[in-house]
BANUTOR-204656 format. One record per residue (C-alpha): residue in one letter; x, y, z; chain. Coordinates in steps of 0.1 Angstrom, whole numbers. Layout:
N
res;xx;yy;zz;chain
A;X;Y;Z;A
...
//
This chain:
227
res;xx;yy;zz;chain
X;-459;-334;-1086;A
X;-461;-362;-1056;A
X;-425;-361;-1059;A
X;-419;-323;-1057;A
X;-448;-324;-1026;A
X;-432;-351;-1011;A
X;-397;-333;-1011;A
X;-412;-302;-994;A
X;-429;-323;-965;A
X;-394;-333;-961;A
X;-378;-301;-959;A
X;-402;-289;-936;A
X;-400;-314;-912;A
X;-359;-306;-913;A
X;-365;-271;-908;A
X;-390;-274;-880;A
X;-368;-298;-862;A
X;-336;-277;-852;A
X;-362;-252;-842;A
X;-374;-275;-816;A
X;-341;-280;-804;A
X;-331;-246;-798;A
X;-362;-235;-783;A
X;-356;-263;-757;A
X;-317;-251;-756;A
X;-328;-215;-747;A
X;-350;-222;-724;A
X;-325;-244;-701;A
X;-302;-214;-703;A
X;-327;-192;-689;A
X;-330;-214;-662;A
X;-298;-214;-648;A
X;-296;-176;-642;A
X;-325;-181;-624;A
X;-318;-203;-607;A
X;-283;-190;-594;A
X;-303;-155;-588;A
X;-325;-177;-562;A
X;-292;-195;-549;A
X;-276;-161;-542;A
X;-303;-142;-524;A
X;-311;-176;-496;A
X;-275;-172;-492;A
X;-274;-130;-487;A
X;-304;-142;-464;A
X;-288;-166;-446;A
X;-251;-149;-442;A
X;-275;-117;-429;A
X;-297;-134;-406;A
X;-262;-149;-389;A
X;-244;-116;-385;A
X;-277;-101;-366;A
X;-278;-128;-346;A
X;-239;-125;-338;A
X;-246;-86;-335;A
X;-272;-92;-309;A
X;-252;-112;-290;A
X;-224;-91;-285;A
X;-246;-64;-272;A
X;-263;-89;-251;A
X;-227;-101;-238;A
X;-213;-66;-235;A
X;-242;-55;-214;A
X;-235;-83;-190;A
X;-201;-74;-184;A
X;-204;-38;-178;A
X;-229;-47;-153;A
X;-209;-74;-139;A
X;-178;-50;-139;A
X;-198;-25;-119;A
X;-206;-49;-95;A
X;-169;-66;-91;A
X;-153;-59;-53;A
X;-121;-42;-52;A
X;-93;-64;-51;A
X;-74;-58;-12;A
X;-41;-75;-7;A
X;-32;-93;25;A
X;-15;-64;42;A
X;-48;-40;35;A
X;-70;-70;47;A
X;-49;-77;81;A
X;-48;-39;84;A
X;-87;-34;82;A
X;-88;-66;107;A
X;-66;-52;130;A
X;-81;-16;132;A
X;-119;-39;135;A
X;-106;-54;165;A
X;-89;-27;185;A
X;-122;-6;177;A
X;-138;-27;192;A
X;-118;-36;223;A
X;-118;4;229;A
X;-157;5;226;A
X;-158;-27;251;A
X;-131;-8;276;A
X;-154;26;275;A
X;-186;1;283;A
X;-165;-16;309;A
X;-156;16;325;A
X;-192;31;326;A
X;-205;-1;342;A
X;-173;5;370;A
X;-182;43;375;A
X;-219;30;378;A
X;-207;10;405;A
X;-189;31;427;A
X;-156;31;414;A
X;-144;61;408;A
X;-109;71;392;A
X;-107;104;407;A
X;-112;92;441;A
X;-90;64;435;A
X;-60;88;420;A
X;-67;111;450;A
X;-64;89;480;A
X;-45;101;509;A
X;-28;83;528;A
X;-41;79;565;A
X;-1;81;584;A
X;17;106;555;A
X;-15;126;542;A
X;0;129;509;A
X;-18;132;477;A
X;-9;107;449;A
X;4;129;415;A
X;3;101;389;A
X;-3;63;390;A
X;17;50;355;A
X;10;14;352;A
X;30;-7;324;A
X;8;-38;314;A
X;30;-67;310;A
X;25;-111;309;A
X;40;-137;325;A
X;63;-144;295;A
X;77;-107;297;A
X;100;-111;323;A
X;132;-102;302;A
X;112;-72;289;A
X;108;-59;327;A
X;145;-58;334;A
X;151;-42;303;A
X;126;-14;310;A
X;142;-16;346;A
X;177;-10;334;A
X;162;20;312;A
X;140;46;331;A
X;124;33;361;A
X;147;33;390;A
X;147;6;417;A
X;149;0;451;A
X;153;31;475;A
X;147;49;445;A
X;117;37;436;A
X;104;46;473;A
X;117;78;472;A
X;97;82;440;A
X;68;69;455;A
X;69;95;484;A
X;68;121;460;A
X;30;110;447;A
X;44;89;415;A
X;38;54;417;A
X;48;29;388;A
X;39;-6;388;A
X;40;-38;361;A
X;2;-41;360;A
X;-7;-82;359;A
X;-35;-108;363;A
X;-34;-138;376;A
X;-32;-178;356;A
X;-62;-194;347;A
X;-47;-221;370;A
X;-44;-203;402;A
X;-9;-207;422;A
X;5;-226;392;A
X;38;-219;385;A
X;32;-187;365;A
X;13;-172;394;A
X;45;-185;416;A
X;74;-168;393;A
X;52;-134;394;A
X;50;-140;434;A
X;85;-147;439;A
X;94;-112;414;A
X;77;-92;429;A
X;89;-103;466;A
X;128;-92;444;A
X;115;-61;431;A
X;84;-48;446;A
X;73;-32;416;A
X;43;-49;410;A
X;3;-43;412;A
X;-13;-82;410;A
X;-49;-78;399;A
X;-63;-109;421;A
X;-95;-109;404;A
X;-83;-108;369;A
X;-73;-134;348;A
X;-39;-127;325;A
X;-49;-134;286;A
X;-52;-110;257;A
X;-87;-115;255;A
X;-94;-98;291;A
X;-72;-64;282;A
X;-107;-44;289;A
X;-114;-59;316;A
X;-81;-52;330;A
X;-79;-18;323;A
X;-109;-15;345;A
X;-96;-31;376;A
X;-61;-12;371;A
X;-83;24;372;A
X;-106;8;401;A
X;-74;-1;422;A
X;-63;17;453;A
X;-26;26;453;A
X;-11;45;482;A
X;22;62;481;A
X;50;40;494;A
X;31;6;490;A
X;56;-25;487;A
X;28;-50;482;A
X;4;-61;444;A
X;-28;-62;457;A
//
C-alpha cells in the first residue's frame, strides 16, 4: 500500500509540473501581443502628431507668402526707371519755369508788352520773336541750322524788318570774359544772330531761369547787337 501511495505522489507531482510550465508559456505569449499593440499605437501617435505639426506649418508658411507676394513691388527695368526719372525732372523744371514766370509778370515784365514794342524811328510792330536756345559747345550745330532754314546776312535784316526776329538765345560762363564768353563775343560780331542774356549764367540747371529772361527781353526789329 506505501508503495502504490508513494507511486501516485509521484505521478502527481509529474502531472502538475508540465502544467506549471505551460501556464507560464501562455502567459508570455499573451504578453507579446500586448505589448506590440502598445508599440504600435505610440508610434500611430507619434507619426500623427508629426504630420499635424508639418500640416500647420505649411499653412503657416503659405500664409506668409501670399502676404508677402501681395506686398512685393513691381519689377521696372532700367529703361522704365530712366523713363519715370526723366518725365520727374522735366515736370518739374516746367512747374519751376511757370513759378519763374509768375514771379516776372509780378514784377513788371510783361511778354505782351515786350512782343509788342515799337520801334521809336520805324514804328513797326514786332510779329514773332523765335529764339533757339543753344551752349557754348553748339557751335557746329548753329552753322548747321544756319545752312538749313535761317537765312543770314541782308537776309536776316530784311527778315527782321518784316517783324520776325530769330536769335541763338545764350547765357553767359560762370567765369565771366573767359574764353567761352570770348568765342560767343567774337560769333556774334560774324553773324549777328545772337541775343546774350548778360545776367544769366549758361548751365543746364538755369534753363528756367532762362526762359524767363528770354520772354522778359526787349528785341526791336532790325537789332544787330545780344543784349
Amino acid at each position: 500500500m506505501e508503495t502504490l501511495a508513494s507511486a501516485m505522489r509521484r505521478e502527481n507531482r509529474r502531472s502538475k509540473a508540465p502544467s506549471s510550465s505551460s501556464v507560464a508559456t501562455a502567459l508570455a505569449s499573451g504578453r507579446v501581443p500586448l505589448v506590440m499593440a502598445f508599440l504600435s499605437c505610440l508610434a500611430w501617435l507619434y507619426v500623427a502628431g508629426r504630420l499635424w505639426q508639418d500640416a500647420q506649418t505649411r499653412a503657416i508658411l503659405s500664409g506668409f507668402l501670399e502676404k508677402s507676394s501681395g506686398s512685393v513691388p513691381k519689377v521696372l527695368s532700367v529703361e522704365d526707371k530712366l523713363r519715370n526719372l526723366g518725365c520727374k525732372a522735366i515736370g518739374s523744371k516746367i512747374v519751376e519755369a511757370e513759378m519763374d514766370l509768375t514771379k516776372a509778370k509780378s514784377e513788371g515784365y510783361l511778354w505782351g508788352n515786350r512782343t509788342a514794342a515799337v520801334d521809336s524811328d520805324k514804328k513797326k510792330q514786332l510779329l514773332a520773336v523765335i529764339g533757339v536756345y543753344t551752349g557754348f559747345g553748339s557751335r557746329l550745330k548753329r552753322n548747321v541750322f544756319r545752312g538749313s532754314w535761317m537765312p543770314r546776312g541782308d537776309a536776316l535784316k530784311k527778315l527782321e524788318e518784316k517783324g520776325v526776329v530769330i536769335r541763338f538765345v545764350i547765357g553767359r560762363s560762370a567765369n565771366r570774359g573767359d574764353s567761352l564768353d570770348r568765342n560767343i563775343d567774337d560769333e556774334n560780331r560774324q553773324t549777328k544772330d545772337f541775343l546774350i542774356l548778360e545776367s544769366q549764367e549758361e548751365a543746364a540747371e538755369e534753363l528756367p531761369s532762362k526762359a524767363k529772361f528770354f520772354f522778359s527781353a526787349e528785341l526791336k526789329p532790325g537789332m544787330q547787337n545780344s543784349m
